[in-house]
N, C-alpha and C positions, 0 to 999 in steps of 0.2 A: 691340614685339609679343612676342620672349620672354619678356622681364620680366612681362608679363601671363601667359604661361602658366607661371611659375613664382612666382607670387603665388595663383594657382590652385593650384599641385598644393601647395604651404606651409598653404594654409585647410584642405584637404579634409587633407592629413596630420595636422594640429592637431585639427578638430574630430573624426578619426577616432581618435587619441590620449585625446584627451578622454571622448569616449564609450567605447570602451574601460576608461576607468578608473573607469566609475562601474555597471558592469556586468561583473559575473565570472561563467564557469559552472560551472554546476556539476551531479557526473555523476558517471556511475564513475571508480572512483580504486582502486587497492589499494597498500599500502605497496609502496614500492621495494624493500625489505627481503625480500618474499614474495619466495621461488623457487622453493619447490616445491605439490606438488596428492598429497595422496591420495582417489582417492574408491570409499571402500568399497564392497561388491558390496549394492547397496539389496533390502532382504529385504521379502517376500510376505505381510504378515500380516494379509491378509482374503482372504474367499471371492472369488473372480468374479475377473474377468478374464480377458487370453491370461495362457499359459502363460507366454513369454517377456517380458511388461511389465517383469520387472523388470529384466533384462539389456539390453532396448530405452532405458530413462532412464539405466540407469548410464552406457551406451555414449555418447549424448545428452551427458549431464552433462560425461563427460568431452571430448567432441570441442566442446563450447560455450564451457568455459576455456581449451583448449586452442589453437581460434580468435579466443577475444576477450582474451586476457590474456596476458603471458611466462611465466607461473605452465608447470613441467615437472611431469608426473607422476612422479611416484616415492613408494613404498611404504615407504622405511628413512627414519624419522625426518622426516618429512613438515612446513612450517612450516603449510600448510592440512590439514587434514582432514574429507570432508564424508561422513556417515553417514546414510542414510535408510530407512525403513519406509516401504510402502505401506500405509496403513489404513483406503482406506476405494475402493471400486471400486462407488459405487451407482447403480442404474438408478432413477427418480423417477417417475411423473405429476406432468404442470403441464398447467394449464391446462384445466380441465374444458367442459365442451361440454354442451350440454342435456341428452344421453341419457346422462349420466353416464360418459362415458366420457374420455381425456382426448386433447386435440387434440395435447398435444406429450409427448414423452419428456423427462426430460435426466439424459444420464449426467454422472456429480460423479467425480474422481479428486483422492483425500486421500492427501499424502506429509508424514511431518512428516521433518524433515532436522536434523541436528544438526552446528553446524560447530564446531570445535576450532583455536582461531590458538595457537601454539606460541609464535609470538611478543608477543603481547597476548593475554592471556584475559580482558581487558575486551569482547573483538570475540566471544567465543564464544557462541552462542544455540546453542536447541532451539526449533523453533515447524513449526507446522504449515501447508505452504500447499494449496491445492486450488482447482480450476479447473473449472467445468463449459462445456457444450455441451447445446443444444435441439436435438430433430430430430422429424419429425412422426409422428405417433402410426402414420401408416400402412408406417412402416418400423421392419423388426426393427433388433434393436440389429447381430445378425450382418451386417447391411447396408450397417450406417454406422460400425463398430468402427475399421474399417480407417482411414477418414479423421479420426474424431472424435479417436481417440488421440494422432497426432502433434501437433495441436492443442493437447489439454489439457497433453502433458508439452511442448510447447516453452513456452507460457505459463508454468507452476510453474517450470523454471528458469530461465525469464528472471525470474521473481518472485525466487527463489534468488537471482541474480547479484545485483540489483538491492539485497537486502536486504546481501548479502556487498560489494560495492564501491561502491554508490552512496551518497553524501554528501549527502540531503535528508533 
């Protein structure tokens, strides 16, 4: 009767070995090598928005590396550094409705980000990401500001991260 259940746990060890080895995953990763994060104060340069948006993503940005990576802040000679503009903070019509007017809103929030590796500058980009949110025409934006925005910028830096440490 042992011998049976150690002929059992020897298959499932084997075919779980096996499987394992013909399936690797694959995800965020940043070189071992990274140990520090600088991330510059992200500058305002379009109309509209809160006043504070842009000290709201920086603060964001930084506490999202800060929790998902060993990556330390620091400002002297930094191996990351991530630089961003906000450029584009726009309110839309979608979706038209008979009396011409429009059944939804959707605010778009455009950051382009420019990252600098100290240690590879084969890894360095400048690109732009942006994220929208629909919300119904029957509601001001002053209405929905408050919840659409953490939305949009957790999305753009989770795109961020995604493009900075993930391997697809």
């Amino acid at each position: 009767m042992i011998w049976k259940n150690w002929i059992n746990f020897l298959v499932i060890l084997c075919v779980s070995v096996g499987l394992s080895s013909c399936y690797s995953f694959k995800g965020a990763s940043l070189d071992p090598n990274l140990k520090t994060l600088q991330v510059s104060n992200i500058r305002m340069e379009t109309a509209g928005g809160p006043a504070n948006l842009s000290l709201e993503i920086n603060e964001k940005l930084k506490e999202y590396f800060q929790r998902n990576t060993s990556l330390k802040i620091n400002n002297k000679n930094p191996d990351l550094t991530i630089e961003g503009s906000i450029i584009g903070y726009e309110l839309t019509p979608q979706a038209p409705t008979g009396d011409d007017k429009a059944g939804l809103n959707r605010l778009t929030l455009r950051i382009q980000f420019r990252l600098t590796n100290r240690l590879d500058e084969d890894k360095n980009f400048e690109q732009e990401f942006s994220f929208y949110q629909d919300f119904p025409q029957s509601q001001t934006l002053s209405q929905v500001e408050k919840t659409l925005i953490p939305k949009l910028v957790d999305q753009i830096i989770l795109d961020l991260f995604n493009k900075i440490a993930g391997d697809w």
